[in-house]
N, CA, C and O of each residue as an XYZ file, in Angstrom:
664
protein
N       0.504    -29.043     40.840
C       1.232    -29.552     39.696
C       0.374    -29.491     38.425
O       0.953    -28.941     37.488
N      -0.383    -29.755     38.271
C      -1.713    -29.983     37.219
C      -1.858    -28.172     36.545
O      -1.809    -27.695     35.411
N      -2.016    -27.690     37.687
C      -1.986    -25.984     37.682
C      -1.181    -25.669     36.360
O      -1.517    -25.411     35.204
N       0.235    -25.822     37.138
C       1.542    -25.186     36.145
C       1.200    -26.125     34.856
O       1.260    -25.439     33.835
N       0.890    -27.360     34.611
C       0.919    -28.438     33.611
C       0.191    -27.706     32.588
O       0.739    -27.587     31.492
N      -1.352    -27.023     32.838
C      -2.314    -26.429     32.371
C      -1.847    -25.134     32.044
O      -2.514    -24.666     31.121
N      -1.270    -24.643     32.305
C      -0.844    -23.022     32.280
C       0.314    -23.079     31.229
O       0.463    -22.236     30.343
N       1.264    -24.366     31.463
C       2.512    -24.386     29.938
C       1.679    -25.007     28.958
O       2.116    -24.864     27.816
N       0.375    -25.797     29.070
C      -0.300    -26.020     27.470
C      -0.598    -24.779     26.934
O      -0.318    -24.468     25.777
N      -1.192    -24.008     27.786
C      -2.003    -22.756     27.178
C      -1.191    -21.946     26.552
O      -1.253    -21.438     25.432
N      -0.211    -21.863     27.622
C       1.099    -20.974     26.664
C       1.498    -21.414     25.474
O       1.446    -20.651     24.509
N       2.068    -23.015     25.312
C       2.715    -23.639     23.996
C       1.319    -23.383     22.960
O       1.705    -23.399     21.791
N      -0.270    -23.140     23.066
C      -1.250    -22.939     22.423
C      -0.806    -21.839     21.731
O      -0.407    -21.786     20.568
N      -0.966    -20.505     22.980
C      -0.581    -19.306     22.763
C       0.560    -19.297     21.658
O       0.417    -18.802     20.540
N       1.381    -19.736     21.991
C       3.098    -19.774     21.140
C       2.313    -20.545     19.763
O       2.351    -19.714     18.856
N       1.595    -21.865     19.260
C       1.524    -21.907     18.261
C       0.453    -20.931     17.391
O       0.884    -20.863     16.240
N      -0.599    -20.272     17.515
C      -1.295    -19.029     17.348
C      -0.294    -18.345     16.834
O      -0.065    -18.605     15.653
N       0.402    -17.525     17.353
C       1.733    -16.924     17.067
C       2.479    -17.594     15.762
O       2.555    -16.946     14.717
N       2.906    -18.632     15.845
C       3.429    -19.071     14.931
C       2.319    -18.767     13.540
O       2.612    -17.800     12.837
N       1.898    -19.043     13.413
C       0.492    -19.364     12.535
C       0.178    -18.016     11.952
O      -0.314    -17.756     10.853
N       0.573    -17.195     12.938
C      -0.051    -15.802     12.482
C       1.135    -15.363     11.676
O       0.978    -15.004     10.509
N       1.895    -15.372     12.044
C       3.618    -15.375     11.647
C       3.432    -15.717     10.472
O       3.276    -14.735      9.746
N       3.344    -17.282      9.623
C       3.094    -17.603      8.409
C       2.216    -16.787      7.830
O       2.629    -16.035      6.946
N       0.814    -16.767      8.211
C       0.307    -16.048      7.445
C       0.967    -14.697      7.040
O       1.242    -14.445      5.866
N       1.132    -14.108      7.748
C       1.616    -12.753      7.475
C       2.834    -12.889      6.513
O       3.010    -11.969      5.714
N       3.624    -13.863      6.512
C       4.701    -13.689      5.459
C       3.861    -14.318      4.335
O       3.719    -13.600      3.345
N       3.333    -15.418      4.311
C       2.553    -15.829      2.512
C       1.999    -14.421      2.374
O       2.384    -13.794      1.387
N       0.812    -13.586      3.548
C       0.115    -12.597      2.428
C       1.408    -11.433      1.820
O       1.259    -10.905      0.718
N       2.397    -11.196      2.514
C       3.275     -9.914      2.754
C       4.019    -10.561      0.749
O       4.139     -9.886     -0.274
N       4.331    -12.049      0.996
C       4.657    -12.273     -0.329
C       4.466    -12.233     -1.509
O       5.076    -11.924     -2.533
N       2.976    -12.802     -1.041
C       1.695    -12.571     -2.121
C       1.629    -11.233     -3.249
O       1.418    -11.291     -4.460
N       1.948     -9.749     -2.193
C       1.552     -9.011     -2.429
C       3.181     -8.334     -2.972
O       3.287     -7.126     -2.763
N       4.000     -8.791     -3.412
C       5.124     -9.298     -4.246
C       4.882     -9.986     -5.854
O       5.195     -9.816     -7.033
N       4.351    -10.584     -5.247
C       4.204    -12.167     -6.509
C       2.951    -11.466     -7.553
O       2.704    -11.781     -8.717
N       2.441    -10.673     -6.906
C       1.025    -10.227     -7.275
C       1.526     -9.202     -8.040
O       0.795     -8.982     -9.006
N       2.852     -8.226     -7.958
C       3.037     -7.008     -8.448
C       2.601     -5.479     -7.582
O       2.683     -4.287     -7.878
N       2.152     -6.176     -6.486
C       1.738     -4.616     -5.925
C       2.632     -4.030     -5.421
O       2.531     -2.816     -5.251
N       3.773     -4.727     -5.037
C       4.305     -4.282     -4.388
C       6.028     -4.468     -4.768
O       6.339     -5.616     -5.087
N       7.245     -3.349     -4.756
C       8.457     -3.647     -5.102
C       9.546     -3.844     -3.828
O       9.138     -4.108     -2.696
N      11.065     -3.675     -4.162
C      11.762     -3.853     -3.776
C      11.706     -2.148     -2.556
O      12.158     -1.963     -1.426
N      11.221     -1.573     -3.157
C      11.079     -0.205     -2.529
C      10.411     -0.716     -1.319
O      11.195     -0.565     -0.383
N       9.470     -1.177     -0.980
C       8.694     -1.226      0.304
C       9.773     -1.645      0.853
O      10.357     -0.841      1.579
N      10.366     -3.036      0.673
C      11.296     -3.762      1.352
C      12.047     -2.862      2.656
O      11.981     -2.944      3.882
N      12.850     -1.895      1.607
C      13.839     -0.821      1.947
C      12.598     -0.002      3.076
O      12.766     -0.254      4.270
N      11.767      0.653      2.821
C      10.964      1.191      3.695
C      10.947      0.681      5.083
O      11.270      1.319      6.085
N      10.466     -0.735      5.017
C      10.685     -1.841      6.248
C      12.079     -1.437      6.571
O      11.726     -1.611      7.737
N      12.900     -1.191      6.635
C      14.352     -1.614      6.560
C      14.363      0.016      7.590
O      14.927     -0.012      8.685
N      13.992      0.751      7.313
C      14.279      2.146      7.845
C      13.400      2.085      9.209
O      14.005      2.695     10.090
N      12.371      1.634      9.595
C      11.863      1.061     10.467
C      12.343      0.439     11.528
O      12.848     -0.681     11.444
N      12.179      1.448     13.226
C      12.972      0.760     13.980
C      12.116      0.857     15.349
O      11.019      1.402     15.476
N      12.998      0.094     16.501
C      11.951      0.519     17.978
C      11.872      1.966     18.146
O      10.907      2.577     18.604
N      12.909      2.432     17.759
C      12.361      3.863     18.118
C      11.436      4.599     17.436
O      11.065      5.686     17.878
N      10.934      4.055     16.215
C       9.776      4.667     15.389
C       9.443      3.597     14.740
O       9.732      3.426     13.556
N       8.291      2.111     16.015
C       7.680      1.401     15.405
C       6.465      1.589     14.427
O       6.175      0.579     13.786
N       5.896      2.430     14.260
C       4.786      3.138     12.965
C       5.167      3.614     11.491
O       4.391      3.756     10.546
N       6.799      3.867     11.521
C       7.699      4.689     10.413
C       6.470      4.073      9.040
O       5.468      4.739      8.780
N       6.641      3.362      8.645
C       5.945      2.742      7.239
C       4.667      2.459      7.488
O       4.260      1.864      6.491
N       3.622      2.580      8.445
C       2.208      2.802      8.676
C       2.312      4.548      8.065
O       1.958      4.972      6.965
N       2.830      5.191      9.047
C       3.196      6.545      8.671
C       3.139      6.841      7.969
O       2.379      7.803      7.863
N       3.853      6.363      6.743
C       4.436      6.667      5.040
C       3.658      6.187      4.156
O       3.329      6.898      3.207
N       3.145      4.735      4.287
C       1.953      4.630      3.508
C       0.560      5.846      3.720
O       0.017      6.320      2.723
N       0.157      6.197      5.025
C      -1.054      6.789      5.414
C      -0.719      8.043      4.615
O      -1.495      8.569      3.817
N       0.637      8.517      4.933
C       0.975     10.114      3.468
C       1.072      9.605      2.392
O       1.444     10.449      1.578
N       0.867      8.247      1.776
C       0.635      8.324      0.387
C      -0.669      7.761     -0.141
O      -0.927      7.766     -1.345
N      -1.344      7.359      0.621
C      -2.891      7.257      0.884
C      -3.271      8.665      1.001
O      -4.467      8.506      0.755
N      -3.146      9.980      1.200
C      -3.512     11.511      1.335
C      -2.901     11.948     -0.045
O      -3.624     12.340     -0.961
N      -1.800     11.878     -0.127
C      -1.188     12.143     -1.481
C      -2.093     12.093     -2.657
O      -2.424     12.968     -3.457
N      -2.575     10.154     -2.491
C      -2.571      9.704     -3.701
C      -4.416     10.248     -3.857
O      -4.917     10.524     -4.947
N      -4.925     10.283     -2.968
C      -6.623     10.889     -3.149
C      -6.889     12.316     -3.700
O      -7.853     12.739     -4.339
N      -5.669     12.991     -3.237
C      -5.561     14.427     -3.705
C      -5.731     14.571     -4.698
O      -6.701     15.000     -5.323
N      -4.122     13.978     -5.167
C      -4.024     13.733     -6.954
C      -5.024     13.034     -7.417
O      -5.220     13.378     -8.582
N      -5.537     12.465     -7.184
C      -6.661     11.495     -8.095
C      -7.836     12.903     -8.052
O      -8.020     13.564     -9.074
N      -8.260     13.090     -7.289
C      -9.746     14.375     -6.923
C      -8.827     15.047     -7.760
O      -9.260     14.975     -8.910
N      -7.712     15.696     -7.717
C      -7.401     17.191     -8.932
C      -7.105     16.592    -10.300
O      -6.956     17.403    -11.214
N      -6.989     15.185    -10.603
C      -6.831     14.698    -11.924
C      -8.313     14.335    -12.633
O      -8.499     14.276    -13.848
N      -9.220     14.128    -11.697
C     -10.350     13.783    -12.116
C     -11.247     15.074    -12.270
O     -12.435     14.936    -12.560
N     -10.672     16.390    -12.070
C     -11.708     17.660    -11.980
C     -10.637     18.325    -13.327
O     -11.210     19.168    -14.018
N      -9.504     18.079    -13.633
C      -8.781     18.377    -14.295
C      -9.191     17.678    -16.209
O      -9.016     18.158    -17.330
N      -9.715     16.508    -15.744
C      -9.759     15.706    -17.315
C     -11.319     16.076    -17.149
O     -11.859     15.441    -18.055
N     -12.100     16.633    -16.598
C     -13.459     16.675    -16.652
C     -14.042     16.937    -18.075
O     -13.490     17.894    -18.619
N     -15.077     16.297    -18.867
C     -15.423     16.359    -20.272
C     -16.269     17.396    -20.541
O     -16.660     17.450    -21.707
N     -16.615     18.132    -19.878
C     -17.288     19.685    -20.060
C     -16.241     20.380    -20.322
O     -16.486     21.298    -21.106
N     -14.904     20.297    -19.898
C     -14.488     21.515    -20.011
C     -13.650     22.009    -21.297
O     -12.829     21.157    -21.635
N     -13.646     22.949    -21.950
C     -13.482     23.112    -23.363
C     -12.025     22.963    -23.768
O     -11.884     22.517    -24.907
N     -10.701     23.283    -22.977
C      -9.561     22.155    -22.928
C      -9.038     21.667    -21.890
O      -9.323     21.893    -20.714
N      -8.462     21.162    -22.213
C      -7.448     20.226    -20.870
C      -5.847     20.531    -20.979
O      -5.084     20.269    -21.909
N      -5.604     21.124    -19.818
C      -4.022     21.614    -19.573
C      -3.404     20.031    -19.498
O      -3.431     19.332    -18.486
N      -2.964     19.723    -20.526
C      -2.341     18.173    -20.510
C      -0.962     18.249    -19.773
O      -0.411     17.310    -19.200
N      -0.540     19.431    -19.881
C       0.867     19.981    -18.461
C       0.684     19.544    -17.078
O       1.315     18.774    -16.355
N      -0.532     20.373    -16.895
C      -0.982     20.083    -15.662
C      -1.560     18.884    -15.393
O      -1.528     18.511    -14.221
N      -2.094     18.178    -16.225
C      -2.458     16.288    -15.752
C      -1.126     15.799    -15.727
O      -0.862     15.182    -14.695
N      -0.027     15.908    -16.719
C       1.111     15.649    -16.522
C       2.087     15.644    -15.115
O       2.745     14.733    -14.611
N       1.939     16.679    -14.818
C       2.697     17.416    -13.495
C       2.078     16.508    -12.243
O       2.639     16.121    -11.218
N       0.623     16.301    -12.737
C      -0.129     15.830    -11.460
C       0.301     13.645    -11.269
O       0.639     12.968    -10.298
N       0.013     13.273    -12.841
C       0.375     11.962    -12.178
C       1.830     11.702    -12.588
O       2.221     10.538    -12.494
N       2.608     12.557    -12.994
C       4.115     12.564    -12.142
C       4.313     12.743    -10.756
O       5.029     11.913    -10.197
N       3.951     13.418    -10.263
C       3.989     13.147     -8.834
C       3.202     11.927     -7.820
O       3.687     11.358     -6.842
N       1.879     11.761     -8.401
C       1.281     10.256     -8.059
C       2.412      8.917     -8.232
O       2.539      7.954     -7.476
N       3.337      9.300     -9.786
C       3.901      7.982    -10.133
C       5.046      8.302     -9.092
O       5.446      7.213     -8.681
N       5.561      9.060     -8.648
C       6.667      9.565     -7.482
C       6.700      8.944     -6.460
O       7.663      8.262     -6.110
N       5.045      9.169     -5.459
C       4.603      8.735     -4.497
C       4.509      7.394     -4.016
O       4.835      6.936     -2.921
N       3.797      6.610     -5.438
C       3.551      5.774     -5.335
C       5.010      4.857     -5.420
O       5.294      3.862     -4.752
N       5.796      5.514     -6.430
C       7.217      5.093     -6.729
C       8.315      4.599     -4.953
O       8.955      3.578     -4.701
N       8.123      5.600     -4.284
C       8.656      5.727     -2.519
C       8.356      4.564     -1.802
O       9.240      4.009     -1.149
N       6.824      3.982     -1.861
C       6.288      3.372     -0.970
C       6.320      1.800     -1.796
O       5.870      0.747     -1.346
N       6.849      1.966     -2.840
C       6.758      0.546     -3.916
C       5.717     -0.022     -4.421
O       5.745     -1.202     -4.769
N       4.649      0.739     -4.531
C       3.217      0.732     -5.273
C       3.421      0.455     -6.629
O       2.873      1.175     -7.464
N       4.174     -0.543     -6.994
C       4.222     -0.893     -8.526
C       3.399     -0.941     -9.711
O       3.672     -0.643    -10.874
N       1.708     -1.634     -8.875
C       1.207     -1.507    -10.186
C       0.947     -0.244    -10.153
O       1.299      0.189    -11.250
N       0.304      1.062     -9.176
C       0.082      2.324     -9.640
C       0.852      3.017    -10.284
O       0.583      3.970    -11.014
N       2.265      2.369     -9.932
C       3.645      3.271    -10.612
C       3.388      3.167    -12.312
O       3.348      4.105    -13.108
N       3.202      1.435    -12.635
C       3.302      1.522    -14.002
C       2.133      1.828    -14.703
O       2.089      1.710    -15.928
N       0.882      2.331    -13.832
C      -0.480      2.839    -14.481
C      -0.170      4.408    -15.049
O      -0.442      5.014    -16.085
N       0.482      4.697    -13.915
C       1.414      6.415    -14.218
C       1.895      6.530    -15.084
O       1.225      7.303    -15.770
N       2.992      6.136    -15.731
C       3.817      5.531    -16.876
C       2.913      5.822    -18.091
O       3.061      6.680    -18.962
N       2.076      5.030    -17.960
C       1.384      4.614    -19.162
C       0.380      5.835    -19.679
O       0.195      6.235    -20.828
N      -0.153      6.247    -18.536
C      -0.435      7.586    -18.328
C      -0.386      8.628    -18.997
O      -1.090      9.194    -19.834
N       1.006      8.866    -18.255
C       1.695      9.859    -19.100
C       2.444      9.836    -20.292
O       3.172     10.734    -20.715
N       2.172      8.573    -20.877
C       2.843      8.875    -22.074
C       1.276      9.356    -22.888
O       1.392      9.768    -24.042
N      -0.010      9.301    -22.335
C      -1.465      9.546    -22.833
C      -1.752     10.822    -22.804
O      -2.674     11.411    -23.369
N      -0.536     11.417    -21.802
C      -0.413     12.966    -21.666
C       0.340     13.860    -22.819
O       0.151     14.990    -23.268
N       1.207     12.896    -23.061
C       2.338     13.476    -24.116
C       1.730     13.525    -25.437
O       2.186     14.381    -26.195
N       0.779     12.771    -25.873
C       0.011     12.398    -27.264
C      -1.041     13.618    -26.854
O      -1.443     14.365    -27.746
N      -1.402     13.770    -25.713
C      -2.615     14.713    -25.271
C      -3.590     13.974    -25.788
O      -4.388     14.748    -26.317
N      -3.999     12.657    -25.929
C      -5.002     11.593    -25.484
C      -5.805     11.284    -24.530
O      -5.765     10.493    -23.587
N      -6.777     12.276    -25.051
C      -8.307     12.482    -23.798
C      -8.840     11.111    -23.421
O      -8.976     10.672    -22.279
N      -9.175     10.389    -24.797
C      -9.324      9.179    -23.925
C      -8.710      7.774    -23.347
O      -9.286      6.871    -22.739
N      -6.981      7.935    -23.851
C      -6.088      7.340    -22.863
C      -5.931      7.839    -21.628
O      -5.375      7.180    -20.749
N      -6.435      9.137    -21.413
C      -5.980      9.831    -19.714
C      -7.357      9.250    -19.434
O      -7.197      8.918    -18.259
N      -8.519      8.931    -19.718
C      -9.525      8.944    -18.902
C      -9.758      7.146    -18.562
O     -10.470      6.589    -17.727
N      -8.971      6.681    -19.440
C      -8.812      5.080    -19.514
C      -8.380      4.725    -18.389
O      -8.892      3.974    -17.559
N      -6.617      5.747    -18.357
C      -5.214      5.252    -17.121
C      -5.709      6.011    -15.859
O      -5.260      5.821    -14.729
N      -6.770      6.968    -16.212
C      -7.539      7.620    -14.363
C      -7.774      6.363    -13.788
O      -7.320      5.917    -12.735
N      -8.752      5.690    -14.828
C      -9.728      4.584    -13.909
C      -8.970      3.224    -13.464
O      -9.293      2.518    -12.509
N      -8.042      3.035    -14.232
C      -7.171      2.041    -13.973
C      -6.141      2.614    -12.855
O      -5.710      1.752    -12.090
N      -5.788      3.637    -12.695
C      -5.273      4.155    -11.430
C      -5.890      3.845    -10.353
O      -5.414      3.195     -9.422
N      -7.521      4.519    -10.466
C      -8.068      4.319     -9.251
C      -8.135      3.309     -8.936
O      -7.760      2.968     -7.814
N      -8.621      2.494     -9.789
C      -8.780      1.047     -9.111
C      -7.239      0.126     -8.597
O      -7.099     -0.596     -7.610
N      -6.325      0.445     -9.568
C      -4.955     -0.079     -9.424
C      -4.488      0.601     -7.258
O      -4.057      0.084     -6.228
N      -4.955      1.940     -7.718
C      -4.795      2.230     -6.016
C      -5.686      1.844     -4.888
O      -5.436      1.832     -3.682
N      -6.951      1.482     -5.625
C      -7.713      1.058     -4.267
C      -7.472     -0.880     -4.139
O      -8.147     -1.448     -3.281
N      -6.858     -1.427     -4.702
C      -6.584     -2.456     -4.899
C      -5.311     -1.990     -3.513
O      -5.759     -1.837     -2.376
N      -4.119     -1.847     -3.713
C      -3.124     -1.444     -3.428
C      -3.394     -0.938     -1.778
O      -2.526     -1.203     -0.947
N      -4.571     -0.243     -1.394
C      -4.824      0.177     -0.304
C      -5.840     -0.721      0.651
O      -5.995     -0.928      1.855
N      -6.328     -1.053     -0.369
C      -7.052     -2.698      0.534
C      -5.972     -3.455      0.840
O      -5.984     -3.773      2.029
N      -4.991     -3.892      0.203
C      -3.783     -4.799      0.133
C      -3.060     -4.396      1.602
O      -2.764     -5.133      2.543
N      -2.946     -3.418      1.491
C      -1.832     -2.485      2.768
C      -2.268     -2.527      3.987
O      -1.730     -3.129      4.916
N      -3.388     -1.806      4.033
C      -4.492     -1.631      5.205
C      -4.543     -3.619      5.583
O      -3.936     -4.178      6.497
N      -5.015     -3.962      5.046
C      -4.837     -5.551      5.414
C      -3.653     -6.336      5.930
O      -4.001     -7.333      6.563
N      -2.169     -6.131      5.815
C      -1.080     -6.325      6.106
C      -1.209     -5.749      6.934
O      -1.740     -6.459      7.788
N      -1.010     -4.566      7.375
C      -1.095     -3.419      8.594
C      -1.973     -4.345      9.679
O      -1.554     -4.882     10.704
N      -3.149     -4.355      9.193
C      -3.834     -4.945     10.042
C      -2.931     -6.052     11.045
O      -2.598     -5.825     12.208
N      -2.589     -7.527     10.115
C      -2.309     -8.584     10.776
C      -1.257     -8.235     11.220
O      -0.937     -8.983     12.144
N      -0.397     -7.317     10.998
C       0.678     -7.132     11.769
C       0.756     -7.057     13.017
O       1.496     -7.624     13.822
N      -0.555     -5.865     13.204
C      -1.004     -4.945     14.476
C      -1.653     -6.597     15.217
O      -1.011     -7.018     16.178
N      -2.571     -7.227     14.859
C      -2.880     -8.164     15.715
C      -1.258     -9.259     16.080
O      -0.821     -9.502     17.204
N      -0.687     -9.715     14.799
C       0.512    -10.400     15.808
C       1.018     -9.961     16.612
O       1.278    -10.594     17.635
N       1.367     -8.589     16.409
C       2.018     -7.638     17.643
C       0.907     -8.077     18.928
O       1.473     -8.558     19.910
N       0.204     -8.023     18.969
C      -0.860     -7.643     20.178
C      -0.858     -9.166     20.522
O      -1.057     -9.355     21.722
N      -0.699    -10.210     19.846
C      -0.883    -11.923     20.187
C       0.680    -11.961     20.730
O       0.743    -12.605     21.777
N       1.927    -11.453     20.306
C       2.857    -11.608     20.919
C       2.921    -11.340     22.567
O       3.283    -12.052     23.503
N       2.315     -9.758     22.466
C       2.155     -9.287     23.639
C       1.616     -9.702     24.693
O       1.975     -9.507     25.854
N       0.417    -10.501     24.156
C      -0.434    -11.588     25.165
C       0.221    -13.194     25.498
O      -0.274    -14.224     25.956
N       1.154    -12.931     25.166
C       2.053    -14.273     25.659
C       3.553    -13.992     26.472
O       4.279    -14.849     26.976
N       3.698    -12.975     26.441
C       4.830    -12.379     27.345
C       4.329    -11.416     28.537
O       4.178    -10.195     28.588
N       4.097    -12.630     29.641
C       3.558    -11.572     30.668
C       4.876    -10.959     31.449
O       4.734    -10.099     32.318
């Protein structure tokens, strides 16, 4: 008797862990709402997400994490200050498609660093493009710490669920 007594605490333990992890994960998932990193677009992303393709939006972020390094390495060899001009088309072309990418996955603040961007493109403003690079980068590595971290606790609640349903 004592046995089973000991074995439903551990579980109701187990079950509040779970719970706990649960909260957390919705304050940070909100946070990162409230904060601006993130829009109504991710939401929808989640939403397309099913058992039959539990990874779909790990997936989609990780191609815009490849995307977004690309474009950044060809925007940053592109505005380079040696070189005698700058195809402001082609920086154009390039964080239009960053603001695209980032636009899919609901990367808001990178979206509106893009924006701003390119209107630095349209003036052909060498040192507004070299301003909205760095505020990109950082606006995206902000954004990818943010993600990668959600991802994370997800992957562990998943795995704490799992350890309570034998």
């Amino acid at each position: 008797m004592r046995e089973k007594e000991k074995e439903r605490k551990e579980e109701i333990s187990k079950m509040d862990v779970v719970t706990q992890m649960q909260r957390q994960l919705i304050q940070y998932t909100s946070s990162l709402f409230q904060e601006g990193f993130l829009d109504d677009q991710f939401n929808q992303l989640q939403q397309l997400q099913d058992e039959s393709n539990p990874e779909f939006v790990v997936e989609i972020v990780t191609l815009f994490f490849e995307d977004a390094e690309r474009l950044l390495n060809e925007l940053s060899k592109s505005l380079q200050v040696e070189q005698e001009s700058i195809d402001f088309r082609k920086v154009d072309a390039q964080v239009h498609q960053l603001k695209g990418s980032s636009s899919s996955i609901g990367a808001q603040r990178v979206q509106r660093v893009c924006i701003a961007f390119r209107n630095f493109c349209e003036q052909q403003n060498v040192e507004g493009c070299l301003k909205s690079l760095q505020e990109i980068k950082q606006e995206y590595s902000l954004v990818k710490t943010k993600l990668e971290t959600l991802f994370k606790m997800e992957k562990q609640l998943f795995a704490a669920r799992g350890s309570i349903s034998r």
